[in-house]
C-alpha positions as CSV (number, residue, x, y, z in Angstrom):
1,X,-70.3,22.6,32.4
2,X,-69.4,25.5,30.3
3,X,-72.1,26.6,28.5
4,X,-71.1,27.7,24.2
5,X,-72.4,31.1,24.5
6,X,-72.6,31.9,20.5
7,X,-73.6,28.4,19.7
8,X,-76.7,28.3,22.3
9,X,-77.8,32.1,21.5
10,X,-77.5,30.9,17.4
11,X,-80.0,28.0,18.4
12,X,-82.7,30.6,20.4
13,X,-82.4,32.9,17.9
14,X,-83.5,30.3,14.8
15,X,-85.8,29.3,17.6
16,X,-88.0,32.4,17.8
17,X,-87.7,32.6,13.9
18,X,-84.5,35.0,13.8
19,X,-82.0,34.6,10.9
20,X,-77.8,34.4,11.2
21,X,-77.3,37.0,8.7
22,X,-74.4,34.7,7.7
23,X,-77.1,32.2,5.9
24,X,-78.2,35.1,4.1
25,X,-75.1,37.0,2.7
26,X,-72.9,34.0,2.7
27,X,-69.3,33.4,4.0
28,X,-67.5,36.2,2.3
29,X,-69.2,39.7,2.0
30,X,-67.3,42.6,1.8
31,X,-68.8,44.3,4.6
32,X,-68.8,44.0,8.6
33,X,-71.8,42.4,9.1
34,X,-73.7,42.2,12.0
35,X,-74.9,38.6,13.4
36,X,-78.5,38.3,13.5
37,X,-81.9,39.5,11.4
38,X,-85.7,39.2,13.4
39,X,-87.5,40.5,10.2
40,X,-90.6,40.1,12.2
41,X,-89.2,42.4,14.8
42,X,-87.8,44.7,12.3
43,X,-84.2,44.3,14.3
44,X,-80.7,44.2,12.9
45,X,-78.5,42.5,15.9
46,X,-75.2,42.0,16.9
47,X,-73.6,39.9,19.4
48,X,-70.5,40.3,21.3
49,X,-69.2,38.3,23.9
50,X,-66.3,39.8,26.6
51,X,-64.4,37.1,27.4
52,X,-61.0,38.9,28.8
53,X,-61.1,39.7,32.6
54,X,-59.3,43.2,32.1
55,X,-58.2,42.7,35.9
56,X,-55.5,40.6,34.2
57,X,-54.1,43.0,32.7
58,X,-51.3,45.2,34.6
59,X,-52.5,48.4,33.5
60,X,-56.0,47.7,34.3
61,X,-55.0,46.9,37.9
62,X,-52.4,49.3,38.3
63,X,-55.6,52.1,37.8
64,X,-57.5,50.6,40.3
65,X,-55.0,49.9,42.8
66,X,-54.3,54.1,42.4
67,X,-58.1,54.6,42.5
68,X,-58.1,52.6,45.9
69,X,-54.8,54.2,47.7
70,X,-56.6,57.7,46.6
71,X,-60.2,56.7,48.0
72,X,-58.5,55.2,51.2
73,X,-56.4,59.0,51.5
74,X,-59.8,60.7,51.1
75,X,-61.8,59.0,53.4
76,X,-63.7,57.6,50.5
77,X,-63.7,53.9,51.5
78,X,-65.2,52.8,54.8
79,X,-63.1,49.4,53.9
80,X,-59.5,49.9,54.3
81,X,-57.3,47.0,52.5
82,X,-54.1,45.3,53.2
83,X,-52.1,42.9,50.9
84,X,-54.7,41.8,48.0
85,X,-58.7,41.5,47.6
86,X,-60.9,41.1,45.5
87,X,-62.0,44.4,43.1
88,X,-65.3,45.8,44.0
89,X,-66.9,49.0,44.3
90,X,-69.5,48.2,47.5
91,X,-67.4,50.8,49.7
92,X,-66.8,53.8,47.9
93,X,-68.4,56.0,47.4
94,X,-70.2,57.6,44.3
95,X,-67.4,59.8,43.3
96,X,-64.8,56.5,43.1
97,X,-66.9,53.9,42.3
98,X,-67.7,55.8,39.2
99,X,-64.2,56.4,38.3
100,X,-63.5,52.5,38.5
101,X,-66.6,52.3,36.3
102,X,-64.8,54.7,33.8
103,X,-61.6,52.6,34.3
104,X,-63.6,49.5,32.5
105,X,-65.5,51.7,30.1
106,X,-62.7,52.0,27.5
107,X,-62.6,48.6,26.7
108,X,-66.2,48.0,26.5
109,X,-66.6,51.0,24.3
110,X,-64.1,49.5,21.7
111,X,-66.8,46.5,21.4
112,X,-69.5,49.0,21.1
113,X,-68.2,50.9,18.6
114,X,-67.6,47.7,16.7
115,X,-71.0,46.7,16.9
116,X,-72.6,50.0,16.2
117,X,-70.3,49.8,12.7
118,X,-71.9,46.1,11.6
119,X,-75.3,47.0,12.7
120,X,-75.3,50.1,10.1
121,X,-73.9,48.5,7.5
122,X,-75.8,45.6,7.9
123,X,-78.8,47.7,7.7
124,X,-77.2,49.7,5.0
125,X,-76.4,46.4,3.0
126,X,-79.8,44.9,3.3
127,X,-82.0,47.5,2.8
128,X,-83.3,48.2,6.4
129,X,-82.8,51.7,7.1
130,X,-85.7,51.7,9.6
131,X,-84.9,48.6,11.7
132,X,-83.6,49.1,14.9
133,X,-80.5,47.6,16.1
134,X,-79.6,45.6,18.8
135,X,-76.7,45.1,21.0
136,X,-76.4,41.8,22.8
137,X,-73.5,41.7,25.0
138,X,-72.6,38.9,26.9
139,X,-70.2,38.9,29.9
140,X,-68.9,35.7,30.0
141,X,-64.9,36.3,31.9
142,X,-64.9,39.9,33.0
143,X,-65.3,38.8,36.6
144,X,-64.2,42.5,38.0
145,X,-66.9,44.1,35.5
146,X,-70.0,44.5,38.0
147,X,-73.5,44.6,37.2
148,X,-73.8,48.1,38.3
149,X,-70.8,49.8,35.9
150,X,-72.6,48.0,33.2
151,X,-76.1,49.5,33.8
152,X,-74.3,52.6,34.0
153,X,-72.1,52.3,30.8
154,X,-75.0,50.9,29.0
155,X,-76.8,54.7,30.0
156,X,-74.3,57.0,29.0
157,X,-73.7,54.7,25.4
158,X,-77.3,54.9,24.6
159,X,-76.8,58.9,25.2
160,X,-74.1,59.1,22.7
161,X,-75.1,59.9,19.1
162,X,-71.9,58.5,18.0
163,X,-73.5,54.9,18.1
164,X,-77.2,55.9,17.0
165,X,-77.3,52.3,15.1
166,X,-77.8,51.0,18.4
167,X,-81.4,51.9,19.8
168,X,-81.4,49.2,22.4
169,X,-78.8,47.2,24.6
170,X,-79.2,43.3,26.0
171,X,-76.4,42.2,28.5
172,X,-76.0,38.9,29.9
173,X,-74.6,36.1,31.8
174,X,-73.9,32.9,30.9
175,X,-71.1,31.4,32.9
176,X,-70.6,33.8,34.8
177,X,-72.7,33.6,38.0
178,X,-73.5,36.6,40.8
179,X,-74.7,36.5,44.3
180,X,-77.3,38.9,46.4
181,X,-77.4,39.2,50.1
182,X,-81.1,38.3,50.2
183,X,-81.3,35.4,47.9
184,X,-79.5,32.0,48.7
185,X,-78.6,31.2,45.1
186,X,-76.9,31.9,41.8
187,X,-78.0,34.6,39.7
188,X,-77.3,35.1,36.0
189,X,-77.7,38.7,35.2
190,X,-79.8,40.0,32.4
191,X,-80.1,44.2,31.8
192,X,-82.0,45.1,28.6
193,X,-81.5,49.4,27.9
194,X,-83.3,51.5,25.7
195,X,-82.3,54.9,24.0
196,X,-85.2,57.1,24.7
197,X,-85.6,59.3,22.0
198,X,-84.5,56.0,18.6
199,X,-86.0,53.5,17.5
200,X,-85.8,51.0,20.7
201,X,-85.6,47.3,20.2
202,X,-89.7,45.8,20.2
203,X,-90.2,44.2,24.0
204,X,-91.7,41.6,22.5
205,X,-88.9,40.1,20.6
206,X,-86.7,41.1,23.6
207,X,-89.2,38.8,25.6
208,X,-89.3,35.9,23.7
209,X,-85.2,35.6,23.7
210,X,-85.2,35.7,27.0
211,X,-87.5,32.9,27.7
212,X,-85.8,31.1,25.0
213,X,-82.7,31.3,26.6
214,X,-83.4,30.6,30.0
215,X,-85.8,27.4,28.7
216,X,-82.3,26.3,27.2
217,X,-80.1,27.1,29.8
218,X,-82.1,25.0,32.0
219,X,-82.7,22.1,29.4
220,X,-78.4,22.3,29.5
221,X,-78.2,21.8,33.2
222,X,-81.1,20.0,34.6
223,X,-82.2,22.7,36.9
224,X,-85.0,25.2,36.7
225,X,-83.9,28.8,36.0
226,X,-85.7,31.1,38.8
227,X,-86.1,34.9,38.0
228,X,-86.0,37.7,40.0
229,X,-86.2,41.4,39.2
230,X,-84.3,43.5,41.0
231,X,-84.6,47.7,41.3
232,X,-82.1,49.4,39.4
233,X,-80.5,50.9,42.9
234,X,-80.1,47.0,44.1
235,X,-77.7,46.2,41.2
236,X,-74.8,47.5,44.0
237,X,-75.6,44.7,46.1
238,X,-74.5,41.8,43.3
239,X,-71.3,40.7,43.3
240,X,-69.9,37.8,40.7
241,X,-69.8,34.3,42.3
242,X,-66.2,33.1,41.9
């Protein structure tokens, strides 16, 4: 059963007494607005959901297939492959794995900027220069797009000033399941990220959306949602469930 990602979050959001800032500005404003209001939580949010798996796309693979032959020349990958495989980073080392990270960092950059735009001027519009804003992204296709480029990417985009509107950063899972060596189930993934020196999102209100969400999730399926929380340096070990 696929889950309706924007449908679902809309319901947890009214849940925990967010707003759609739809309801409140109507169909038609003449700005890029951003998607949700938690007045309470003094947060401006905006979601965005990748549903493209960039490994589709011949460029996208044509850069990692270089990446790879040049690793393999170097000595860089303890796995040498033949024919096709699946796109991962497990056996390179630092120096490649972050270059495939850079490889999908384009893309997601194009949706940050986006959002960073409708947060401000949602802020802008409303009145709420002081509320911090939110980025909720939602991986929900990208199967090649591992947990550990996204922690990464989410770091270096809370570092640039370019996209100060967002102070925090929640990425999820929906559909989209991952597996760990150690545990004998499906994951879904959830990373919050914080810029250090603005205006962070309030834990709380991170908090009670993710309790909402996994209470729905599981009243969706039937089954209990377990949670686990992993160190950042075990992110390498997860690898999407396909």
């Amino acid at each position: 059963m696929l889950i309706d990602v924007e449908k679902e979050l809309d319901r947890c959001v009214a849940g925990i007494g967010g707003q759609l800032v739809r309801e409140i500005i109507g169909s038609s404003p003449n700005f890029s607005n951003a998607d949700y209001l938690f007045a309470e939580h003094d947060t401006v949010a905006e979601l965005k959901i990748l549903s493209v798996d960039q490994m589709r796309k011949p460029n996208i693979r044509d850069k990692m297939s270089e990446i790879y032959r040049e690793a393999m020349d170097r000595g860089k990958s303890d796995v040498i492959v033949y024919g096709e495989a699946k796109v991962s980073s497990d056996h390179l080392s630092a120096e490649y794995a972050r270059k495939i990270g850079e490889v999908y960092r384009a893309p997601v950059q194009g949706v940050v900027k986006k959002a960073n735009k409708q947060i401000r001027q949602t802020k802008e519009k409303l009145g709420l220069p002081r509320h911090s804003g939110l980025l909720i992204l939602v991986n929900d296709n990208h199967i090649a797009l591992e947990p550990q480029h996204v922690d990464w990417m989410m770091r270096e985009t809370l570092k640039n000033r370019n996209y100060s509107s967002i102070g925090s950063v929640l990425y999820f899972t929906a559909n989209l399941k991952a597996r760990h060596p150690d545990l004998d189930t499906d994951l879904l993934v959830w990373i919050e990220s914080h810029r250090p020196d603005m205006n962070p999102c309030d834990e709380v209100l991170l908090k009670s959306l993710r309790s909402a969400w996994v209470r729905r999730i599981s009243e969706i399926t039937g089954d209990p949602v377990p949670a686990y929380r992993l160190k950042a340096e075990a992110l390498s070990e997860l690898e999407h469930d396909i």
